[in-house]
DRENPA-3360 file (N, C-alpha, C; in nm, 2 decimals, always signed):
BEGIN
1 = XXXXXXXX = +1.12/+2.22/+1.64/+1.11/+2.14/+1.52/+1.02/+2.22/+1.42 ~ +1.08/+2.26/+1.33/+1.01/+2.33/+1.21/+0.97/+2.21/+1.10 ~ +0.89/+2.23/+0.98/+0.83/+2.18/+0.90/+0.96/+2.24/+0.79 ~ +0.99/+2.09/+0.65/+1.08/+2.12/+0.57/+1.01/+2.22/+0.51 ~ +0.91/+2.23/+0.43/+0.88/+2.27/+0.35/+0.71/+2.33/+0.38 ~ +0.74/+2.45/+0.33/+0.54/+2.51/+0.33/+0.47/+2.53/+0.19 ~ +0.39/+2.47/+0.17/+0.32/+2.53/+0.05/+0.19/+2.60/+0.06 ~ +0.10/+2.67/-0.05/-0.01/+2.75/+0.00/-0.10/+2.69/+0.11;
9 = XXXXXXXX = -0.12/+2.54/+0.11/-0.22/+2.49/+0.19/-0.14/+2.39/+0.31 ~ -0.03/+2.37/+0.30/+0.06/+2.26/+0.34/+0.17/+2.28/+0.44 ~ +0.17/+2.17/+0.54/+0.35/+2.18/+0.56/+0.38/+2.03/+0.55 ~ +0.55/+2.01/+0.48/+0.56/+1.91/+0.48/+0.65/+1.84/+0.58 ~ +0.69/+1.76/+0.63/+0.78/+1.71/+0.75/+0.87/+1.59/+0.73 ~ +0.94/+1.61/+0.82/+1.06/+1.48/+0.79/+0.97/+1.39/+0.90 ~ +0.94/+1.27/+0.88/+0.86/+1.18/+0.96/+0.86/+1.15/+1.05 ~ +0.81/+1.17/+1.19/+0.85/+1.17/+1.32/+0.78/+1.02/+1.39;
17 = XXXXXXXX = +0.82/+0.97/+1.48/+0.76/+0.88/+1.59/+0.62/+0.90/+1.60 ~ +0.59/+1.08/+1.61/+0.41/+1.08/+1.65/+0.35/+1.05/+1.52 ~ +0.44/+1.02/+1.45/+0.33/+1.01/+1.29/+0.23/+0.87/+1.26 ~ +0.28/+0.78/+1.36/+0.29/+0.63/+1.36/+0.15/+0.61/+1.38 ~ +0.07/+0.64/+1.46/-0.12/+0.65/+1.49/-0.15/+0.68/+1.31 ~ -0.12/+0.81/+1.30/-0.17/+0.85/+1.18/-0.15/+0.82/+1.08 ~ -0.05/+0.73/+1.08/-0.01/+0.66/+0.90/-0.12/+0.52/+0.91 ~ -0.13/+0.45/+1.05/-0.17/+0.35/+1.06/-0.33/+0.38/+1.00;
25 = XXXXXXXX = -0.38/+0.50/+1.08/-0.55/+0.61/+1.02/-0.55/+0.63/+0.88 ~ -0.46/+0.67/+0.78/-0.45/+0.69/+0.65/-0.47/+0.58/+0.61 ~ -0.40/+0.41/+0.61/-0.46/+0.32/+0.50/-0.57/+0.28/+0.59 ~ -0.62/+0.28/+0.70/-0.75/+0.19/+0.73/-0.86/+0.21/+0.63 ~ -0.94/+0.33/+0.56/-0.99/+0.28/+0.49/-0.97/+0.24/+0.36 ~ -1.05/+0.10/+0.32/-1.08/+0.03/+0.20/-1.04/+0.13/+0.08 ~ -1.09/+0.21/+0.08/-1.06/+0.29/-0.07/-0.93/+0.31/-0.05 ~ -0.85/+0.39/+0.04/-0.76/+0.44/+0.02/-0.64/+0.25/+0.01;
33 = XXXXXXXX = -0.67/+0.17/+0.06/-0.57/+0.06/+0.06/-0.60/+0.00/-0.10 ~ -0.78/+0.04/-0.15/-0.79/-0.02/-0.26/-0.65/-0.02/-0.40 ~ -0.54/+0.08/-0.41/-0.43/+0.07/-0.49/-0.31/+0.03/-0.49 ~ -0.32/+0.02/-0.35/-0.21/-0.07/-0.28/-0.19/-0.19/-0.21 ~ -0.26/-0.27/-0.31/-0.26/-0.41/-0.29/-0.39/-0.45/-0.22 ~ -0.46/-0.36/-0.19/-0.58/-0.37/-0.08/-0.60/-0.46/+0.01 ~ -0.49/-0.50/+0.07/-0.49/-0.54/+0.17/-0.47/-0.46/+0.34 ~ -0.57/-0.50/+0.47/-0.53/-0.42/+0.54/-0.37/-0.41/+0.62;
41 = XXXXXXXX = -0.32/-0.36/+0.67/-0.17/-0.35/+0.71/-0.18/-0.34/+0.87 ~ -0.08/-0.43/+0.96/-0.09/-0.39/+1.06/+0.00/-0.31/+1.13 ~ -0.03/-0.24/+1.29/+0.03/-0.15/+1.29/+0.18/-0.16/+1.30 ~ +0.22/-0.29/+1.28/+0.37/-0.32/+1.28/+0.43/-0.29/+1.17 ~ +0.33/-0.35/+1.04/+0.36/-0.31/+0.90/+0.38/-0.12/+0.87 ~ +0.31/-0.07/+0.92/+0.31/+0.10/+0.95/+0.39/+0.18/+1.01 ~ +0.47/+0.10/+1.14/+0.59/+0.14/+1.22/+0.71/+0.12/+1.12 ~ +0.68/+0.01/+1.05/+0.83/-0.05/+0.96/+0.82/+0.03/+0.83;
49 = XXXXXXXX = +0.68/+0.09/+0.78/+0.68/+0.17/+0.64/+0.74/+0.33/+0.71 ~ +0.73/+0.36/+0.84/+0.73/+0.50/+0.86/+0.94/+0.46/+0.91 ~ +0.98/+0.37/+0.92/+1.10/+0.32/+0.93/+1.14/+0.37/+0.81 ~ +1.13/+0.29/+0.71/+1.17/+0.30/+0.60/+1.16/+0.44/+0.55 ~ +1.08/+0.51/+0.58/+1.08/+0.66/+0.52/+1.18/+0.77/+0.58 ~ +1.19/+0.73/+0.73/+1.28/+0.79/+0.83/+1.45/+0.79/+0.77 ~ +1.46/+0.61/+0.77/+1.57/+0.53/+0.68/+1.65/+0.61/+0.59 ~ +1.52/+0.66/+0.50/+1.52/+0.69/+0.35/+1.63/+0.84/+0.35;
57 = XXXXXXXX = +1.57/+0.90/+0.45/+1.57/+1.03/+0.47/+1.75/+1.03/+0.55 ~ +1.76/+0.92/+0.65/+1.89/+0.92/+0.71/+2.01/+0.87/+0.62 ~ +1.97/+0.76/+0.51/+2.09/+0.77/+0.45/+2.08/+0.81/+0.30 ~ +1.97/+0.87/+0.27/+2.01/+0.93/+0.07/+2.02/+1.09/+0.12 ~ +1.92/+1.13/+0.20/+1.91/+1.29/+0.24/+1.76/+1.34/+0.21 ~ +1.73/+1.26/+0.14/+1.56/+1.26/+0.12/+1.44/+1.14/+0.11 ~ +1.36/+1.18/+0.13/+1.27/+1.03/+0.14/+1.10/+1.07/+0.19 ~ +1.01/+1.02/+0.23/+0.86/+1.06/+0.21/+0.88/+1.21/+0.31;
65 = XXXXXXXX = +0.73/+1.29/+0.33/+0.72/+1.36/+0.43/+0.59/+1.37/+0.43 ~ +0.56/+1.43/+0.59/+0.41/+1.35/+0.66/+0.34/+1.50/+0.61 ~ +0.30/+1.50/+0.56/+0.23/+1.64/+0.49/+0.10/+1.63/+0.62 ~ +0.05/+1.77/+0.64/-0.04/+1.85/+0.74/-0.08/+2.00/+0.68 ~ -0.24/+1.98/+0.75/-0.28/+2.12/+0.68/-0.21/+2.23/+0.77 ~ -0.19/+2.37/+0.69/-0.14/+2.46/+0.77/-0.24/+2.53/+0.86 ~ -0.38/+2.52/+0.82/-0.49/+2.59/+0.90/-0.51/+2.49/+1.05 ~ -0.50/+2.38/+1.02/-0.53/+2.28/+1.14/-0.42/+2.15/+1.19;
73 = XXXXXXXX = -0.35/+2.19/+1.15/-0.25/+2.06/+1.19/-0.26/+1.92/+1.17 ~ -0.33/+1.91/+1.08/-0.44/+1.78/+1.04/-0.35/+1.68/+0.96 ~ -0.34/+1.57/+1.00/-0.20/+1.48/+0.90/-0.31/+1.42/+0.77 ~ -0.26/+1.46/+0.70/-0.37/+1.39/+0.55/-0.26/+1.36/+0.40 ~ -0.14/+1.32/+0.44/-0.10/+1.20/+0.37/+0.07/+1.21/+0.40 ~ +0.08/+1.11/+0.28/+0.25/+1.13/+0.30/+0.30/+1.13/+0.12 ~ +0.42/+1.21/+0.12/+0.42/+1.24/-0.06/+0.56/+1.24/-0.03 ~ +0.64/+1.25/-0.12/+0.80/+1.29/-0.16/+0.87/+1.16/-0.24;
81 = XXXXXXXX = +0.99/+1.21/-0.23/+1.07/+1.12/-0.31/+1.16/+1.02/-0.25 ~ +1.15/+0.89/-0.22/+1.23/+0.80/-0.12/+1.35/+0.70/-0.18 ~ +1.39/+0.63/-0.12/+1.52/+0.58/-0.21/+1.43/+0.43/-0.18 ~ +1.41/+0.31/-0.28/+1.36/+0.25/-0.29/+1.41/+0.11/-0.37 ~ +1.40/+0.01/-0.30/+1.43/-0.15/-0.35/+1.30/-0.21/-0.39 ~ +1.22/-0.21/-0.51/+1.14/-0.32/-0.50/+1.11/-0.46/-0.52 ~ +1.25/-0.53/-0.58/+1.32/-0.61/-0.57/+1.28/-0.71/-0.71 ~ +1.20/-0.65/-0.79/+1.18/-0.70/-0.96/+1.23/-0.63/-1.07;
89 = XXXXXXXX = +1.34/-0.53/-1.03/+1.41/-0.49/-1.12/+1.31/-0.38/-1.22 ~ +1.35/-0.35/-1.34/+1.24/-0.30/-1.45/+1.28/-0.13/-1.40 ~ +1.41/-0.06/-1.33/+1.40/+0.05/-1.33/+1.40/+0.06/-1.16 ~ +1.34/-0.04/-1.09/+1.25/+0.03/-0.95/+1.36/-0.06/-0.86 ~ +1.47/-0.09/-0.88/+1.53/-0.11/-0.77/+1.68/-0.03/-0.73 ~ +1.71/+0.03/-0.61/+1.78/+0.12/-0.55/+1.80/+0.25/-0.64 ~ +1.67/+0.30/-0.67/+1.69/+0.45/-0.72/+1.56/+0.54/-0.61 ~ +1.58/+0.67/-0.67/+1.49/+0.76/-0.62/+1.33/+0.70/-0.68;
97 = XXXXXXXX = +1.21/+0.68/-0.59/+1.12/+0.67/-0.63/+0.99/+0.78/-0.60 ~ +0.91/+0.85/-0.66/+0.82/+0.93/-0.60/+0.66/+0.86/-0.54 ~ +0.63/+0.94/-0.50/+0.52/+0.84/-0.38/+0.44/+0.91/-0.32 ~ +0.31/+0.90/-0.33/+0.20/+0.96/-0.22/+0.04/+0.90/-0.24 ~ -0.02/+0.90/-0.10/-0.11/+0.87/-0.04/-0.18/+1.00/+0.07 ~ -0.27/+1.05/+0.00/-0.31/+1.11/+0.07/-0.52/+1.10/+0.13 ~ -0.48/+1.10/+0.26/-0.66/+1.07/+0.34/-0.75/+1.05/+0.23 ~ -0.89/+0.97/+0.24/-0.97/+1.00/+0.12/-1.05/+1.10/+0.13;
105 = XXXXXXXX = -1.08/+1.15/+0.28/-1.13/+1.29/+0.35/-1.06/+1.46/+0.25 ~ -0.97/+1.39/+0.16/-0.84/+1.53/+0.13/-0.84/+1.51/-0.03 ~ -0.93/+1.37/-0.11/-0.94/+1.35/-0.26/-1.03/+1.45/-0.27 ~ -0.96/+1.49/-0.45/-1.03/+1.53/-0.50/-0.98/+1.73/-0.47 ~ -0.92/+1.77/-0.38/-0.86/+1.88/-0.32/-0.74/+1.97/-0.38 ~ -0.67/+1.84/-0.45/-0.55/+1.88/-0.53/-0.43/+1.92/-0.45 ~ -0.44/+1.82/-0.34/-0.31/+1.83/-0.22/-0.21/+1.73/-0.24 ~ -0.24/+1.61/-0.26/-0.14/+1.55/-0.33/-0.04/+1.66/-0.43;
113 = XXXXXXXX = -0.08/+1.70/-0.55/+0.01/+1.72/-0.65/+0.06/+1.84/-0.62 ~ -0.04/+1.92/-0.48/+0.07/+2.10/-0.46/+0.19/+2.02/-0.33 ~ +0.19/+1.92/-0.30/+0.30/+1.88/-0.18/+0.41/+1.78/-0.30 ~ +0.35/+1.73/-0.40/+0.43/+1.65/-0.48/+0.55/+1.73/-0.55 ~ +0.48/+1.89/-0.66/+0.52/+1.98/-0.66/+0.61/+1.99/-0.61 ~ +0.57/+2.05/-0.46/+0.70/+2.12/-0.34/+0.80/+1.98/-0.32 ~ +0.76/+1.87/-0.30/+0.89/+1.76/-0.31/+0.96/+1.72/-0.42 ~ +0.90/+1.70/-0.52/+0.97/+1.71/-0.66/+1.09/+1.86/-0.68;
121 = XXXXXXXX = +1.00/+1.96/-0.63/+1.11/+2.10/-0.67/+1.23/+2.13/-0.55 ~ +1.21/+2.06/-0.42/+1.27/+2.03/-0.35/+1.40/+1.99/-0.37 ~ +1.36/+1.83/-0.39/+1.49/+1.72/-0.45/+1.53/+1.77/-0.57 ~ +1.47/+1.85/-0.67/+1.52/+1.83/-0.79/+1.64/+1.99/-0.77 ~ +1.63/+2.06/-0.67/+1.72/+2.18/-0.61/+1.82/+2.09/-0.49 ~ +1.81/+2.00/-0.44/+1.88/+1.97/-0.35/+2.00/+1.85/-0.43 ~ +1.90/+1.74/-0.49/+2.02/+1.64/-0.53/+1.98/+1.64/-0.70 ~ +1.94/+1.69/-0.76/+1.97/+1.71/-0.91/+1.97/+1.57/-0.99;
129 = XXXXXXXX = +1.91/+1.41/-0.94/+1.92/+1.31/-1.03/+1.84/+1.36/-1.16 ~ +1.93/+1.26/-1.24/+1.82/+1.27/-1.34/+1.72/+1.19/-1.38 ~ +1.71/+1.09/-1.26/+1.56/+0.97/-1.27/+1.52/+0.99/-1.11 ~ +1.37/+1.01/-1.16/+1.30/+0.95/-1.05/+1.20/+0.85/-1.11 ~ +1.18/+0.74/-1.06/+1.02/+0.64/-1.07/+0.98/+0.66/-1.01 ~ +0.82/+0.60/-1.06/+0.72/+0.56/-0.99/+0.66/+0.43/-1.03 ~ +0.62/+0.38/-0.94/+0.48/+0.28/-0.98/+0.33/+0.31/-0.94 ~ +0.25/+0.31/-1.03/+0.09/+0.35/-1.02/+0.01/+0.25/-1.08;
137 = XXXXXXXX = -0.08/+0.18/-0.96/-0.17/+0.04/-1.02/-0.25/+0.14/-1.14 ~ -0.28/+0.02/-1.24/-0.33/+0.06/-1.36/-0.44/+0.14/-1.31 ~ -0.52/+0.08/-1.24/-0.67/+0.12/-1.24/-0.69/+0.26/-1.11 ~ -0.57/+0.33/-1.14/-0.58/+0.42/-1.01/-0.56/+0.55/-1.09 ~ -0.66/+0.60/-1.17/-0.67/+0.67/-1.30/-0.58/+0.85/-1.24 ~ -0.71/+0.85/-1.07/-0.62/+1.07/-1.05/-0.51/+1.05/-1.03 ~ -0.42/+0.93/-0.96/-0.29/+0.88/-0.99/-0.18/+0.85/-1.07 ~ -0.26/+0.89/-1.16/-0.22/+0.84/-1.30/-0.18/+0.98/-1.38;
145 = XXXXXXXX = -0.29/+1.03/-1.36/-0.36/+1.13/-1.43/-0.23/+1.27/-1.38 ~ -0.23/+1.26/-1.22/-0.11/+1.37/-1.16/+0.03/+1.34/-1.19 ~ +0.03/+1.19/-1.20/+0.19/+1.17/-1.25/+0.22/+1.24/-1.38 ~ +0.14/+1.19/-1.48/+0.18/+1.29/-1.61/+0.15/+1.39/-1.60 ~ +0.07/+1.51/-1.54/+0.10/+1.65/-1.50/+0.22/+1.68/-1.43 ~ +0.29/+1.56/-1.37/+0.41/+1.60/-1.33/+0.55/+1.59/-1.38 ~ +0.55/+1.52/-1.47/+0.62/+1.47/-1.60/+0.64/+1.35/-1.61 ~ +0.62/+1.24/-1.51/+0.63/+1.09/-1.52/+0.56/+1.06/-1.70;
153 = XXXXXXXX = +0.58/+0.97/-1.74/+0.61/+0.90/-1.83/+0.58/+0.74/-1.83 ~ +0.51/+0.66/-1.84/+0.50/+0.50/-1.89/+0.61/+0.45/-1.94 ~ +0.72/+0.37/-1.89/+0.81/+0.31/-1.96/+0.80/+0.17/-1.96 ~ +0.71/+0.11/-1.90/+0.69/-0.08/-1.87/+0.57/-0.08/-1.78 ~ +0.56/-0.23/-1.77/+0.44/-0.25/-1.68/+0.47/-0.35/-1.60 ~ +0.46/-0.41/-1.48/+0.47/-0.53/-1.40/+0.37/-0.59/-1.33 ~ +0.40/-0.70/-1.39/+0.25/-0.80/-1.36/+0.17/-0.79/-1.52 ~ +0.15/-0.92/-1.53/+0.07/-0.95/-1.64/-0.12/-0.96/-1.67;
161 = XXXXXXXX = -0.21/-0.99/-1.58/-0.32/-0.98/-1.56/-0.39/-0.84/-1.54 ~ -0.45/-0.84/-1.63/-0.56/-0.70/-1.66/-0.64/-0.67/-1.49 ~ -0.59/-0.57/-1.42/-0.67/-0.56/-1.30/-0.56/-0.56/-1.15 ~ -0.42/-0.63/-1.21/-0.30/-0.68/-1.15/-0.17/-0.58/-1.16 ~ -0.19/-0.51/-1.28/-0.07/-0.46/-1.35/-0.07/-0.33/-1.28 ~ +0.10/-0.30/-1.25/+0.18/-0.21/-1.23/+0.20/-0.10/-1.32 ~ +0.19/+0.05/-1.39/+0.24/+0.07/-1.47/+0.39/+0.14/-1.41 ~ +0.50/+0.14/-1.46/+0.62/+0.18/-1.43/+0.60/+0.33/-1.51;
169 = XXXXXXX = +0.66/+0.41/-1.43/+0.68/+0.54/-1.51/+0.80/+0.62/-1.46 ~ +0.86/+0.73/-1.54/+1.01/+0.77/-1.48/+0.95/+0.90/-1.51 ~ +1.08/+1.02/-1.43/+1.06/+1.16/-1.45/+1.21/+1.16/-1.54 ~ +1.23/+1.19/-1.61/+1.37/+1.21/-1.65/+1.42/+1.37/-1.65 ~ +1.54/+1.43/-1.59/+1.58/+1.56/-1.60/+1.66/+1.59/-1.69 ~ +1.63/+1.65/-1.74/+1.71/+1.71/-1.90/+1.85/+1.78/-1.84 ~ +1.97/+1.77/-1.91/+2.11/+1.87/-1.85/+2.07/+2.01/-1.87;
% end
């Protein structure tokens, strides 16, 4: 089993069974769950998200991958592009969405956006849409900050309370 994708610091992977310890290790800490709803998740909830990524991957042809450093084999997040229902409409239901979480041991590194990169230029050479979304809680600013280095865009917001809100953003591909 080879790795999809290598980047200078990275390999990326189609999400395996052994990933399931390690995804469960990525949200346990507080900071890192702090943008996603901060709540803790159990490891049923983590078998069923690493489902859905697997899912993703079995019926669009793309979907997250368990990114590892190439020096150490070290799993420190998950990034790519998945096919995604979030079931409030506004853009985010049954399209390509982009996505990542990576260790808080690995902020600050700039690994997120060189594996986002390699899955963004990936999909955008494999299936050519011309939308991808995202959603990024307001108050999750380097989140924010790498989406628009990537070309995401603010097109709406979901949820109304200052501290609550979603901002919606799209990549659109030019012909």
């Amino acid at each position: 089993m080879d790795p999809v994708l290598r980047t200078e610091r990275l390999t990326l992977w189609h999400p395996h069974a052994r990933d399931h310890e390690e995804w469960i290790a990525l949200l346990a800490p507080e900071a890192v769950r702090r943008h996603l709803g901060g709540r803790v998740t159990s490891p049923a909830e983590e078998f069923n998200r690493l489902l859905r990524a697997a899912g993703s991957w079995a019926l669009y042809g793309y979907g997250l991958f368990a990114c590892r450093r190439r020096d150490d084999d070290a799993f420190v997040g998950i990034a790519g592009v998945f096919h995604s229902w979030r079931g409030f409409g506004q853009g985010l239901d049954d399209v390509p969405e982009a996505g990542w979480i990576f260790a808080q041991s690995s902020w600050g590194q700039g690994l997120a956006g060189e594996a986002m990169r390699a899955a963004l230029g990936w999909f955008d050479a494999t299936h050519g849409l011309p939308r991808v979304a995202c959603m990024i809680d307001e108050g999750n600013l380097p989140s924010l900050a790498l989406a628009q280095r990537l070309g995401f865009v603010r097109y709406g917001v979901q949820g109304e309370e200052a501290g609550d809100r979603l901002f919606l953003l799209e990549r659109l591909q030019r012909p």
